[in-house]
C-alpha positions as CSV (number, residue, x, y, z in Angstrom):
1,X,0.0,0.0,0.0
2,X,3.0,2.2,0.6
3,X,2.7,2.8,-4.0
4,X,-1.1,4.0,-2.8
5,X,-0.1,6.7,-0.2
6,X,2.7,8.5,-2.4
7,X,0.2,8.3,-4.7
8,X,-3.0,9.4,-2.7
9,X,-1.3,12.5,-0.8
10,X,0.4,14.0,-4.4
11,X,-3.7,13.9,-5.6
12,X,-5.0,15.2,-2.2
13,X,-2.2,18.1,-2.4
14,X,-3.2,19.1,-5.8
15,X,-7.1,18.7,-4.4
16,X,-6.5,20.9,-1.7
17,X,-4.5,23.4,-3.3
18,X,-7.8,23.9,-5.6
19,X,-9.5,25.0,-2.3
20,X,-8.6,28.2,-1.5
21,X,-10.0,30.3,1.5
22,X,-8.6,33.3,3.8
23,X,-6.6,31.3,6.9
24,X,-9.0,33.2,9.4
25,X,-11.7,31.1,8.0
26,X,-10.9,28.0,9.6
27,X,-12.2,26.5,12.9
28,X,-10.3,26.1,15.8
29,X,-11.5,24.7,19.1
30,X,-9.5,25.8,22.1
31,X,-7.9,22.8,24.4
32,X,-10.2,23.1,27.6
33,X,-7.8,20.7,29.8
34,X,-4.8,23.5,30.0
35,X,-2.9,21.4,31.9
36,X,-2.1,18.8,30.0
37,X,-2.1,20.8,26.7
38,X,0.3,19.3,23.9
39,X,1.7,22.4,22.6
40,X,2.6,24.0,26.5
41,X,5.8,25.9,26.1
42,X,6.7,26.1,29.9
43,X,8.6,23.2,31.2
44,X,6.1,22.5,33.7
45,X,3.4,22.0,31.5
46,X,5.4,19.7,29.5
47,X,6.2,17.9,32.3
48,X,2.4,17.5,33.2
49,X,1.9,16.6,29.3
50,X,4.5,14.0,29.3
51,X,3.2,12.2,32.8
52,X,-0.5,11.8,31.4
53,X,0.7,10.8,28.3
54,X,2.6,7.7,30.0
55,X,-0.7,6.7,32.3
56,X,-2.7,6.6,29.1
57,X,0.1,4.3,27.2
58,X,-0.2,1.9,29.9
59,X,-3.9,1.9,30.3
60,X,-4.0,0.9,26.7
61,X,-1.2,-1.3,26.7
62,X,-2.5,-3.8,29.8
63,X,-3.4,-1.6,32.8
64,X,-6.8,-3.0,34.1
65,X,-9.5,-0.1,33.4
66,X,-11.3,1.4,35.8
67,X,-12.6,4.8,36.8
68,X,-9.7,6.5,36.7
69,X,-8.5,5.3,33.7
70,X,-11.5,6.0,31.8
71,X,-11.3,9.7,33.1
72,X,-8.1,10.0,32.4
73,X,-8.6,8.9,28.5
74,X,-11.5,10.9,28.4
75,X,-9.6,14.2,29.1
76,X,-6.4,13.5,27.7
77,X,-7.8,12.8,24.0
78,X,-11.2,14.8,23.8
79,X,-10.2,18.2,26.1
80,X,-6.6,18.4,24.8
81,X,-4.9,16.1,22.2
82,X,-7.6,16.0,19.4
83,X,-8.9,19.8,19.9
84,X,-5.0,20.5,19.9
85,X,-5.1,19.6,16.0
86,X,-7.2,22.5,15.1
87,X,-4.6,25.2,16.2
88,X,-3.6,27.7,13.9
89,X,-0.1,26.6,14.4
90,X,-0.9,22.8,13.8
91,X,-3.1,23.0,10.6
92,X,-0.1,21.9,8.2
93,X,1.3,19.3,11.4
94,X,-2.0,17.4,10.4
95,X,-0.4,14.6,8.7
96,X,2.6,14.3,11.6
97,X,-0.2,14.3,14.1
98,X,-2.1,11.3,12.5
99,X,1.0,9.7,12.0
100,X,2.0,10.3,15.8
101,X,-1.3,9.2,17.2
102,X,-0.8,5.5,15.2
103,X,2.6,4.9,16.5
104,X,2.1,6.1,20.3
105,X,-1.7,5.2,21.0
106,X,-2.3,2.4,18.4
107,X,-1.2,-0.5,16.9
108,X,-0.6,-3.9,18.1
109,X,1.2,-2.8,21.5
110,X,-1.9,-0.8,22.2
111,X,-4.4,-2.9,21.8
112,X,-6.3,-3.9,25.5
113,X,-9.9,-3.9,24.2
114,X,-11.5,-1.8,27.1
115,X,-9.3,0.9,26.2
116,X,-9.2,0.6,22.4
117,X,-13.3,0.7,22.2
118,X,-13.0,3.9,24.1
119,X,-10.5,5.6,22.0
120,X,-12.1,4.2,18.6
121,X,-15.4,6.1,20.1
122,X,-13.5,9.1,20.9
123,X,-11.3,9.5,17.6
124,X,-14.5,8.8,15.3
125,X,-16.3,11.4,16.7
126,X,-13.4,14.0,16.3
127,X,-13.0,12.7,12.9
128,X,-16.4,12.8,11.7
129,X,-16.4,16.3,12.8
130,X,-13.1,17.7,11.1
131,X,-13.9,16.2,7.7
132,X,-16.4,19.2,7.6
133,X,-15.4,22.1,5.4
134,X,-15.4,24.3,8.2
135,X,-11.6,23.1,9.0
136,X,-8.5,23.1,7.3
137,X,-8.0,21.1,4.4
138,X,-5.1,18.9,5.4
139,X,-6.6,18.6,8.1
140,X,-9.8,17.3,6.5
141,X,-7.9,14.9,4.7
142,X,-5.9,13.2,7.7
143,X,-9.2,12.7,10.0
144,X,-10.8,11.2,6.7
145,X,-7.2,8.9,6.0
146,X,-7.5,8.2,10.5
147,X,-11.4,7.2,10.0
148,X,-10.3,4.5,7.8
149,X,-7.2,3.3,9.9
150,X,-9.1,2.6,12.7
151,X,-9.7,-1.0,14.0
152,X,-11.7,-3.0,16.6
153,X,-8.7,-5.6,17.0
154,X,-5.0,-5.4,15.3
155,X,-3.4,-8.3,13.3
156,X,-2.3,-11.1,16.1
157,X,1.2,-13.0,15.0
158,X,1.1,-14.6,17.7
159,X,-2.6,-16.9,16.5
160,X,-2.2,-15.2,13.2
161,X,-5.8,-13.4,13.7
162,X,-5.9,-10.7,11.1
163,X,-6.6,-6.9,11.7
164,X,-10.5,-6.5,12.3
165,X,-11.7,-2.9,11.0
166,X,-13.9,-0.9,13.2
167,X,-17.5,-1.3,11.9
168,X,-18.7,2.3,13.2
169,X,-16.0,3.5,10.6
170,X,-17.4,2.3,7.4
171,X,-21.0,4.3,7.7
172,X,-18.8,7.2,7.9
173,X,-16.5,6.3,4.9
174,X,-19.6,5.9,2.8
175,X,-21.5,8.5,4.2
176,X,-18.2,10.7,2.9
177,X,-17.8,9.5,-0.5
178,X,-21.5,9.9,-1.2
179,X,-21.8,13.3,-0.3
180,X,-21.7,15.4,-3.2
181,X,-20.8,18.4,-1.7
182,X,-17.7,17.1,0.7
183,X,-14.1,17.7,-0.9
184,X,-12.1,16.0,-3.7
185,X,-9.2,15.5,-0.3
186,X,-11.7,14.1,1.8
187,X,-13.6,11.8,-1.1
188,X,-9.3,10.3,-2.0
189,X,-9.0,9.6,2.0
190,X,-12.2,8.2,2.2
191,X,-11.5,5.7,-0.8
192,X,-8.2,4.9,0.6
193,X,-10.0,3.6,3.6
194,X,-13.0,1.9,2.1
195,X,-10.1,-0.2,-0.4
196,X,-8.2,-1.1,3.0
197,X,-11.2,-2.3,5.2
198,X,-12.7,-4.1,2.2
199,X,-9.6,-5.7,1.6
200,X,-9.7,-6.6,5.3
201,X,-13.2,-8.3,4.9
202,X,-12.0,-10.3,2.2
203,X,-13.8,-11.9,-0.4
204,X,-17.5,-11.2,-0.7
205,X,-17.0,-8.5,2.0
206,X,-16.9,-11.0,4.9
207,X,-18.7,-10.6,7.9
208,X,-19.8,-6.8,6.8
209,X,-23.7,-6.2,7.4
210,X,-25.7,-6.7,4.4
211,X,-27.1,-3.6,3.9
212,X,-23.2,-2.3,3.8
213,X,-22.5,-4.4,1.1
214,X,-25.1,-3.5,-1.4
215,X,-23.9,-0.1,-0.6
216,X,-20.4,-0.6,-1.3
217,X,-21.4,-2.8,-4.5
218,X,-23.9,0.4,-5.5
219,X,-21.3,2.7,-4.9
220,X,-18.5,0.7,-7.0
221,X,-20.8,0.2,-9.9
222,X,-22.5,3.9,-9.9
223,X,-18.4,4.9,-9.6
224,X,-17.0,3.2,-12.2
225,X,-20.2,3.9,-14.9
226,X,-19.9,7.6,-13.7
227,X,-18.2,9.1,-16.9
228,X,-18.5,13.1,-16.1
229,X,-16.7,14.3,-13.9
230,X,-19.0,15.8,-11.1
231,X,-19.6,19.4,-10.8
232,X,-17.0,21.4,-8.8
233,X,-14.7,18.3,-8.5
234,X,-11.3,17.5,-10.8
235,X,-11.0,15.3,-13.6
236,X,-7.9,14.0,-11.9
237,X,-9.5,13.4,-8.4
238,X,-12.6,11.7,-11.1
239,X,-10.1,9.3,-12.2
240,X,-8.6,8.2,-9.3
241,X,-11.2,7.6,-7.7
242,X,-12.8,5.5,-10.8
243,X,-9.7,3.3,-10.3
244,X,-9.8,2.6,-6.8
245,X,-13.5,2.0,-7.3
246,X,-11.7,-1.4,-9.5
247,X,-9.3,-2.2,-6.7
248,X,-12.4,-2.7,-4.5
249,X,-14.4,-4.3,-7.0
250,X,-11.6,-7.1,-7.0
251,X,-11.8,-7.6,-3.8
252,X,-15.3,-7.9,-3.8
253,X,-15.1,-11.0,-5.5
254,X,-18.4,-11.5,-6.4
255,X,-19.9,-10.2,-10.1
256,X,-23.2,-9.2,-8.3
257,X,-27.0,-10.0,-9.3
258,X,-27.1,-10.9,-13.7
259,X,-23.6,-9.9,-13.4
260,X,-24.2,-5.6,-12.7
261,X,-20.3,-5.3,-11.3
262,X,-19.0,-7.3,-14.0
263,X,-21.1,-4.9,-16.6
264,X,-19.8,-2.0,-14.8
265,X,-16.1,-3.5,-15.1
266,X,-16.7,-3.9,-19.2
267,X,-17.4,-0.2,-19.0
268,X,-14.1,0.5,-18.3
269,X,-12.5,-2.0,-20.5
270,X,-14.3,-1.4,-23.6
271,X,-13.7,2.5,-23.3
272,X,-11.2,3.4,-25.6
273,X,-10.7,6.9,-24.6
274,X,-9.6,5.6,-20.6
275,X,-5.7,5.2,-20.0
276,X,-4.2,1.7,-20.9
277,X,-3.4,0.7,-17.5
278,X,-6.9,1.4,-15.8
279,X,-8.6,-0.6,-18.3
280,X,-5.9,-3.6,-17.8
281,X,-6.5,-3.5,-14.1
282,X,-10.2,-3.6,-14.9
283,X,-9.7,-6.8,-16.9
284,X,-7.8,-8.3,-13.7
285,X,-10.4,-7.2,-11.6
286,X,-13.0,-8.8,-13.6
287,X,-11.1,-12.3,-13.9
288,X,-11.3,-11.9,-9.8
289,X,-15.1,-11.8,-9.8
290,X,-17.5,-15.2,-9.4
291,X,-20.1,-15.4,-11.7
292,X,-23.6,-17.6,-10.6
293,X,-24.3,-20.5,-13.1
294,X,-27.4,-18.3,-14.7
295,X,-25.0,-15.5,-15.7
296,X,-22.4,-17.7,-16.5
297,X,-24.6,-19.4,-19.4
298,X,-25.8,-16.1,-20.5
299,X,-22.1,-14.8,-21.3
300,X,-20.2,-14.8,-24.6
301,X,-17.2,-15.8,-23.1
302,X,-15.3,-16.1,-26.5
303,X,-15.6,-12.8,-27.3
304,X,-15.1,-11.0,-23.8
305,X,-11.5,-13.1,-24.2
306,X,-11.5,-11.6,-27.6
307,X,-12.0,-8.3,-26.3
308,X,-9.3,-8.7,-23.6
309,X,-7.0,-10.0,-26.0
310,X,-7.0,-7.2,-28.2
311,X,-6.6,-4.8,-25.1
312,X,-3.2,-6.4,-23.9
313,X,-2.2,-6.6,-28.1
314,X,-2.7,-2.8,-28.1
315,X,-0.9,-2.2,-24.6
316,X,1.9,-4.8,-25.5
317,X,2.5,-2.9,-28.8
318,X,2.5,0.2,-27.6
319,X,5.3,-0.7,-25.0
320,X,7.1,-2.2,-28.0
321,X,7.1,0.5,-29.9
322,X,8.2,2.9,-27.5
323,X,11.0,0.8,-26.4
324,X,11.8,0.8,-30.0
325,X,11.7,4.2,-30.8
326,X,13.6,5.2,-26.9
327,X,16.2,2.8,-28.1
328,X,16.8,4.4,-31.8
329,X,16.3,8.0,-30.2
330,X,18.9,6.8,-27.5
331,X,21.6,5.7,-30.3
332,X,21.2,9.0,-31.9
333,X,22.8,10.8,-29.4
334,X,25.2,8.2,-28.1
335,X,26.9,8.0,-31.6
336,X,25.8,11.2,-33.4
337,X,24.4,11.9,-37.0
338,X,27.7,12.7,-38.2
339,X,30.1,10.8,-40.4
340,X,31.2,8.0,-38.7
341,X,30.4,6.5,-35.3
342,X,30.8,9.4,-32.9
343,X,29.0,12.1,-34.7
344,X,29.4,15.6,-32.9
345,X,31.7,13.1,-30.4
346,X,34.5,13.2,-33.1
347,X,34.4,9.4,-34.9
348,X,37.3,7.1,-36.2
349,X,38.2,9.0,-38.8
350,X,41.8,9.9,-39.9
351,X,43.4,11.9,-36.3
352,X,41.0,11.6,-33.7
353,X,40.2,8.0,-32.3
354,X,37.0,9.5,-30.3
355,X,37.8,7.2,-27.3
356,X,35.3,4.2,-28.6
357,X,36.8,1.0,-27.7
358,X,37.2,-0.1,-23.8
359,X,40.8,-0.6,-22.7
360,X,42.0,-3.1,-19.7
361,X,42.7,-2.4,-16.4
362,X,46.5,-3.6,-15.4
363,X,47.0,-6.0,-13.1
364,X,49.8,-8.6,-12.1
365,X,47.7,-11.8,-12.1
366,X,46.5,-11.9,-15.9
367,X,47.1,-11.0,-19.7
368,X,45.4,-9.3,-22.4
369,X,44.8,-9.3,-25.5
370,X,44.6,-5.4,-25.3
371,X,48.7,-5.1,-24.4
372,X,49.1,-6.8,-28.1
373,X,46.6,-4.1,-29.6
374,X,48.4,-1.3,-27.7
375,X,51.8,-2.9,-29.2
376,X,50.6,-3.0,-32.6
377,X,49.1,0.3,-32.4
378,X,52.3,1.8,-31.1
379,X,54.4,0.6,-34.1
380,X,55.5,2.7,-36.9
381,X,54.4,5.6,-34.1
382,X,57.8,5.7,-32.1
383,X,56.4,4.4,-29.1
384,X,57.9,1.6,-27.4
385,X,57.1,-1.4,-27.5
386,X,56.7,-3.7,-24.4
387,X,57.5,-7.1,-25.8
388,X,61.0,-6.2,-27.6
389,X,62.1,-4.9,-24.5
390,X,61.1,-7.9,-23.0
391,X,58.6,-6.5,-20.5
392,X,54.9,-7.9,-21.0
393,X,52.3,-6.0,-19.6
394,X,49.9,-8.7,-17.8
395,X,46.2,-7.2,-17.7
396,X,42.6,-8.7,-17.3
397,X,39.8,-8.4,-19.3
398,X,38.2,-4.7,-19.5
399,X,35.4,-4.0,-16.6
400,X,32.1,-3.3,-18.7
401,X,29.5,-1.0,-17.0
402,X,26.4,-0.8,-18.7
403,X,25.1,2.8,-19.2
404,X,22.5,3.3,-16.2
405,X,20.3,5.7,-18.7
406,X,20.2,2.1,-20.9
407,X,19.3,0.0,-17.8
408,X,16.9,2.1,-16.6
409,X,14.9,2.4,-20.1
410,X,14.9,-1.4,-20.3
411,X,14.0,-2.0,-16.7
412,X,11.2,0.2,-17.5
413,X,10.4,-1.1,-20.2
414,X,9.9,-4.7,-18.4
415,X,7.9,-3.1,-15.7
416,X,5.0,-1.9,-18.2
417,X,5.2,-4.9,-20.2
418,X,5.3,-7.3,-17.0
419,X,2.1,-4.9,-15.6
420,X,0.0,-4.6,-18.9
421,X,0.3,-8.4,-19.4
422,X,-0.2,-9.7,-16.3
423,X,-3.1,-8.3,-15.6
424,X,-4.9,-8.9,-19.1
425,X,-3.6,-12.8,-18.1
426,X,-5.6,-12.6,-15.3
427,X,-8.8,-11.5,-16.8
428,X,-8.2,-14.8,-18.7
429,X,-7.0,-17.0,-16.2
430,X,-5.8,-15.6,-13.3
431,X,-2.9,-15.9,-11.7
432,X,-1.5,-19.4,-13.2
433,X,2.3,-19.2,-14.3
434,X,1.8,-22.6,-16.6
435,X,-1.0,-23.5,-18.4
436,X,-1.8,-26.9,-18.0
437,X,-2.4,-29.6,-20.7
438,X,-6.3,-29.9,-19.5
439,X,-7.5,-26.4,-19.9
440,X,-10.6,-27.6,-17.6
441,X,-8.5,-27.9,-14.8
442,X,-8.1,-23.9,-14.8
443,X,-10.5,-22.6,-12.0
444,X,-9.4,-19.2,-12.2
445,X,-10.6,-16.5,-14.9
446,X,-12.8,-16.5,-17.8
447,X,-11.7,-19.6,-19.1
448,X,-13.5,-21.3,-16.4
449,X,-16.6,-20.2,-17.8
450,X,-15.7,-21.2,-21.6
451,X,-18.7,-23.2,-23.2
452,X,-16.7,-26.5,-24.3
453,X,-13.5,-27.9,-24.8
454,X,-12.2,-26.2,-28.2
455,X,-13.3,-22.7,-26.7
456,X,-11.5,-23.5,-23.5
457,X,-8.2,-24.5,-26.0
458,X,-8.2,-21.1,-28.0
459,X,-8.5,-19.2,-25.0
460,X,-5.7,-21.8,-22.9
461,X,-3.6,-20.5,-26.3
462,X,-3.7,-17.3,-26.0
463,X,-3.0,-17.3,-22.0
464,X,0.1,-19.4,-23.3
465,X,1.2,-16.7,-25.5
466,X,0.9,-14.4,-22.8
467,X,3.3,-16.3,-20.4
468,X,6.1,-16.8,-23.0
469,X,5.9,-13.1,-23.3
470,X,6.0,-12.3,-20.1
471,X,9.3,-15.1,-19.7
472,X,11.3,-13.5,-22.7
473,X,10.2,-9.8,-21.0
474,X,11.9,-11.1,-17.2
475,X,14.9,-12.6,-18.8
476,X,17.4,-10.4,-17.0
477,X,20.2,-12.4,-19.4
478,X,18.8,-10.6,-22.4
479,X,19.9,-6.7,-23.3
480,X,18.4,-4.2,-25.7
481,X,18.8,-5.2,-29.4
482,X,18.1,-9.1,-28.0
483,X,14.9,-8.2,-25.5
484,X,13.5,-6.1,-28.3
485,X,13.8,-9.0,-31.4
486,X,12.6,-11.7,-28.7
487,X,10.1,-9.1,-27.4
488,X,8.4,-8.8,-31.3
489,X,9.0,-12.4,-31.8
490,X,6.3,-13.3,-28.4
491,X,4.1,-10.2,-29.4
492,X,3.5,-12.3,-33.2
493,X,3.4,-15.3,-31.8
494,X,0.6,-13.4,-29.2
495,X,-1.2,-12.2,-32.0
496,X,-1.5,-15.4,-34.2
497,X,-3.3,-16.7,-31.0
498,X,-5.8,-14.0,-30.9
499,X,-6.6,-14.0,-34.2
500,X,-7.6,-17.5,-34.2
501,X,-9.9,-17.1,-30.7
502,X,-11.1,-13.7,-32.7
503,X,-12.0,-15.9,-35.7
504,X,-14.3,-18.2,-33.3
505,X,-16.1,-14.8,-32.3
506,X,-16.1,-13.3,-35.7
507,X,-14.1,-10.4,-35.0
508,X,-10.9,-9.4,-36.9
509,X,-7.6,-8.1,-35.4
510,X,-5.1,-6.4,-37.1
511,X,-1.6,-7.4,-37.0
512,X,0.4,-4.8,-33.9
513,X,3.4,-1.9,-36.2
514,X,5.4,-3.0,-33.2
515,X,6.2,-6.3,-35.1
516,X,7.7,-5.0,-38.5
517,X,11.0,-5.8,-38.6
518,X,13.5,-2.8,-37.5
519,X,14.4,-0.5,-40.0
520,X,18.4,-0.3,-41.1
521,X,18.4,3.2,-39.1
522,X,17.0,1.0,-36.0
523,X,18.6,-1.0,-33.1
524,X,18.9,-3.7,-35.4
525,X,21.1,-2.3,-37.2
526,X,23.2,-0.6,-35.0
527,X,26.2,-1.8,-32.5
528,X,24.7,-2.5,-28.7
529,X,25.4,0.9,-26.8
530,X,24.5,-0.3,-23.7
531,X,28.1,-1.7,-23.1
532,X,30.1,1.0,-22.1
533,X,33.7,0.1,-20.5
534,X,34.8,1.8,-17.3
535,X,36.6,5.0,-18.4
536,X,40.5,4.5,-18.2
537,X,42.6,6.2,-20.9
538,X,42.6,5.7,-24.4
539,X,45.4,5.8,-26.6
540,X,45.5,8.6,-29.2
541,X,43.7,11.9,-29.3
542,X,40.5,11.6,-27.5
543,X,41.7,11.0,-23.4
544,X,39.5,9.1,-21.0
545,X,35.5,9.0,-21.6
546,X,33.6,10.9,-19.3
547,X,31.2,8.3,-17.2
548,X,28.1,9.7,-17.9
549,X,25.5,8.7,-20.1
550,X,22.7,11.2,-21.8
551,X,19.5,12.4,-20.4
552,X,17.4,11.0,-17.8
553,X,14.8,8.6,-17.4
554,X,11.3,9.8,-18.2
555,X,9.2,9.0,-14.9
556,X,6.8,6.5,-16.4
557,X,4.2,4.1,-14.8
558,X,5.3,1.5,-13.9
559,X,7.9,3.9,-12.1
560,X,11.8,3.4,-13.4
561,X,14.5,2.0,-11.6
562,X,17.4,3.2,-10.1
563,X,21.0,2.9,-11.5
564,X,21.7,-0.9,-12.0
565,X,25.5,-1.7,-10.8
566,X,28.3,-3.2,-13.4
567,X,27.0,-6.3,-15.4
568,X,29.4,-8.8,-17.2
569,X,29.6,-9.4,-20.6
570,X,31.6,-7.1,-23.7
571,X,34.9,-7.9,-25.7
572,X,37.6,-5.8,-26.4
573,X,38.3,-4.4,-29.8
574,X,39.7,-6.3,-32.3
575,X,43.3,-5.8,-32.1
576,X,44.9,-3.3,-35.0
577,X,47.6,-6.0,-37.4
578,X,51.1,-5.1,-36.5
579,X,53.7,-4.0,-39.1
580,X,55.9,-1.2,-38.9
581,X,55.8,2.2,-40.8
582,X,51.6,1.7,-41.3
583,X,50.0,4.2,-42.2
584,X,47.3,5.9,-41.1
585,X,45.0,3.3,-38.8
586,X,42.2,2.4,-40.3
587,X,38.5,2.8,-38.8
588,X,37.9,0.1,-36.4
589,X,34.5,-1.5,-36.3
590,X,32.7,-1.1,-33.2
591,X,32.6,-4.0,-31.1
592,X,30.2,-5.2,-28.1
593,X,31.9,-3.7,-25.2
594,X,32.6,-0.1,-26.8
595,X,32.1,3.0,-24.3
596,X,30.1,5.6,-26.3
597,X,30.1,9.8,-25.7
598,X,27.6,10.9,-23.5
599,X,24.8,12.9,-25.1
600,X,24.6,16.6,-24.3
601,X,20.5,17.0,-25.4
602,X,17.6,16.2,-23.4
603,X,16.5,13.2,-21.9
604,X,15.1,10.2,-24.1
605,X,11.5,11.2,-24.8
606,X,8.3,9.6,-22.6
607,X,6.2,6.9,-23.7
608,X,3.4,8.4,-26.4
């Protein structure tokens, strides 16, 4: 969940900032129990502050309540902690108070039920009131983000009991989402906490009342059918929303009565004009949902695995081709438009070497075939060569480094391939790795609702497809020009096998750009510039290559990796024939293993 918070608090920021009102606005409510008040500047009231704080911890760690202790609870958390929230002063703390409350007063440590039943009374009723747009707006957002963190009992190791959410905290959650009115900050908390507690009911919503569940379901299906974006909200608060409305329809589990959630999940799927991600996370969702046998009869599976098919074709291409054209835009500027590899580097051409080829690090326990290359270069140049004096230079094989801008394209590239896929896979047939030679045995998915065997069989086909391309995508062995030929070879091979389930539903799909072959100005055609050799000197004009490597990574979702660390593989040039009184050297051809010139231009260009 840790991907959902980032997330959720850079949308609530942008929420809040779109609602602006004068400071002197706000509501505050003054701490009646000065005594004990959080923010007391004197040391003795900090003193007093600290000493109640303790005798609460330990009443709701294990000290027996009584009278006392439910006094003492009382004042500390409704007459000073919570109204301490609403100071002028704490209005931007919000987020450090929530975050202070969990990790002194809850969790598993604090958990003695007395006690915890009468802070979850106390903390609601706070909450409840500071989601009201008469407070600040961060502040709005943590009590909605609190209301959904609360719980009746905390996860158990010990028996393994899970978490239990606090039933008087859903009402509120709905209550929040459904008003029209209430903030695009509050409406992202409130969906953050609906997707956790649902996720803590489990499948079918558990043990939740039944009258909450055909809420939730109501509220999921109205949600992700709900196309406008609602007067006074933002189109990006709209679609985030929509798509955790499909992270708690996959929980729920269930496709609801003739199959109304599943409906409302094809709404999203078939909409062309939705992002690629959200309608692949649909498609998983919907491979998560339970259909009754009357639905089930009623449905043209064929096609809906048609449909699905043709989704993850279009989101596999389109990850193809961008990898493609990143790759081609990345060897522009690693070896330049100019004549000769290099370009505006300087190339191989008649006195400048450009610094192409990697050269080996000395050492006194190996040799190299560089030292001959450096001999044979230094002939017919005056230099002096090693061997005739009867020194030989002993050296290992050159340390390759693979350029971290090239790593971190292709690891992104993986991710988005790896997420597309998989979850189109599971709309078919969940989350299987193999697919087994009796189709029928699949209990997960569409295909378990397939009308007969041969059905079953185009559909197990196309899932296989699926799984060699997402195999050749996680092969860490295979670099650029090799995961981009084996990448188009699984993405024709996927096609072929969605054509032929397309033909059972009479529906024709076009064959993907992204398989064409490469054109000679491609990576194909090219030599690999992701091998780049650690940057010792170089003989001849040029001196040692800069480590660097061009641009950045575009930010992409999935996000890109960090910088990779040094991977094997590379071979040194081929050595330059010896013979004294050469002339001028000619242009070597560039090897596996060759460092290239940084580019000086902009980063490689986003994903269309």
């Amino acid at each position: 969940m840790k991907w959902l918070a980032c997330c959720t608090l850079a949308l609530a920021m942008i929420a809040m900032g779109t609602q602006v009102a004068r400071a002197q606005d706000y509501r505050e409510i003054a701490v009646t129990a000065t005594d004990i008040d959080p923010d007391a500047t004197d040391l003795q009231g900090k003193l007093r502050y600290q000493q109640a704080r303790a005798n609460v911890i330990e009443y709701l760690r294990s000290k027996p309540m009584d009278e006392q202790g439910r006094q003492l609870i009382r004042k500390f958390f409704r007459d000073a902690y919570l109204k301490s929230w609403t100071k002028r002063s704490n209005w931007q703390h919000a987020g450090a108070n929530r975050q202070e409350f969990l990790r002194l007063y809850y969790g598993s440590l604090n958990s003695q039920p007395n006690a915890r039943q009468m802070l979850n009374e106390i903390v609601l009723e706070y909450m409840r009131e500071y989601i009201k747009p008469a407070y600040h707006p961060v502040l709005r957002y943590n009590a909605a983000l609190l209301i959904g963190d609360l719980r009746s009992k905390e996860m158990d190791s010990i028996s393994q009991t899970p978490e239990v959410p606090y039933p008087e905290s859903l009402p509120v959650l709905l209550e929040a989402i459904a008003d029209e009115k209430q903030s695009d900050a509050v409406k992202v908390a409130a969906w953050v906490g609906l997707l956790e507690q649902s996720e803590l009911y489990g499948v079918n919503l558990g043990s939740m009342p039944n009258d909450l569940k055909t809420k939730i379901i109501t509220l999921v299906i109205n949600t992700l059918q709900q196309n406008e974006v609602p007067e006074g909200h933002s189109e990006d608060a709209h679609l985030w929303i929509r798509k955790r409305a499909i992270d708690v329809a996959s929980t729920i589990g269930n496709a609801g009565k003739n199959g109304a959630l599943a409906a409302a999940l094809d709404s999203i799927i078939l909409n062309p004009n939705l992002p690629i991600d959200m309608r692949c996370s649909a498609i998983a969702a919907k491979g998560n949902l339970a259909f009754d046998n009357e639905t089930a009869n009623q449905m043209d599976v064929v096609r809906q695995s048609t449909d699905i098919g043709k989704i993850a074709l279009e989101a596999v291409a389109a990850d193809v081709t961008w990898f493609d054209e990143s790759l081609k835009e990345y060897q522009k500027k690693m070896f330049g438009a100019g004549g000769g590899y290099g370009g505006e580097y300087g190339g191989y051409g008649e006195g400048g070497m450009g610094g192409y080829a990697p050269v080996p690090t000395p050492t006194a326990s190996s040799k190299s075939s560089s030292s001959r290359s450096r001999r044979g270069r230094g002939r017919g140049r005056g230099e002096m060569d090693m061997y005739e004096g009867g020194m030989e230079m002993e050296t290992t094989t050159p340390e390759i480094i693979r350029d971290p801008v090239l790593v971190r394209l292709e690891n992104n590239y993986r991710r988005r391939v790896k997420t597309h896929l998989d979850f189109a896979k599971q709309g078919l047939a969940g989350h299987i790795t193999q697919v087994p030679d009796d189709a029928s045995q699949i209990r997960t998915g569409l295909i378990q609702y397939a009308k007969d065997a041969e059905d079953r069989k185009a559909i197990a086909n196309l899932t296989k497809s699926m799984i060699a391309m997402l195999n050749a995508v996680d092969n860490k062995d295979s670099e650029e020009k090799d995961l981009l030929k084996a990448s188009k070879t699984r993405l024709e091979s996927m096609t072929t096998a969605a054509q032929k389930l397309a033909a059972k539903a009479a529906v024709e799909i076009d064959v993907p750009d992204a398989i064409n072959d490469t054109p000679e100005d491609g990576p194909g055609s090219m030599p690999a510039p992701g091998r780049r050799a650690a940057p010792p000197v170089v003989d001849g004009p040029g001196g040692a290559m800069p480590v660097d490597g061009p641009g950045g990574m575009p930010a992409d979702d999935p996000s890109g990796a960090p910088p990779v660390a040094d991977a094997p593989g590379g071979t040194p040039p081929a050595d330059v024939p010896d013979g004294p009184g050469a002339g001028p050297m000619p242009m070597p051809m560039p090897q596996p293993g060759a460092a290239a010139p940084p580019a000086q231009d902009g980063p490689i260009p986003d994903s269309p």
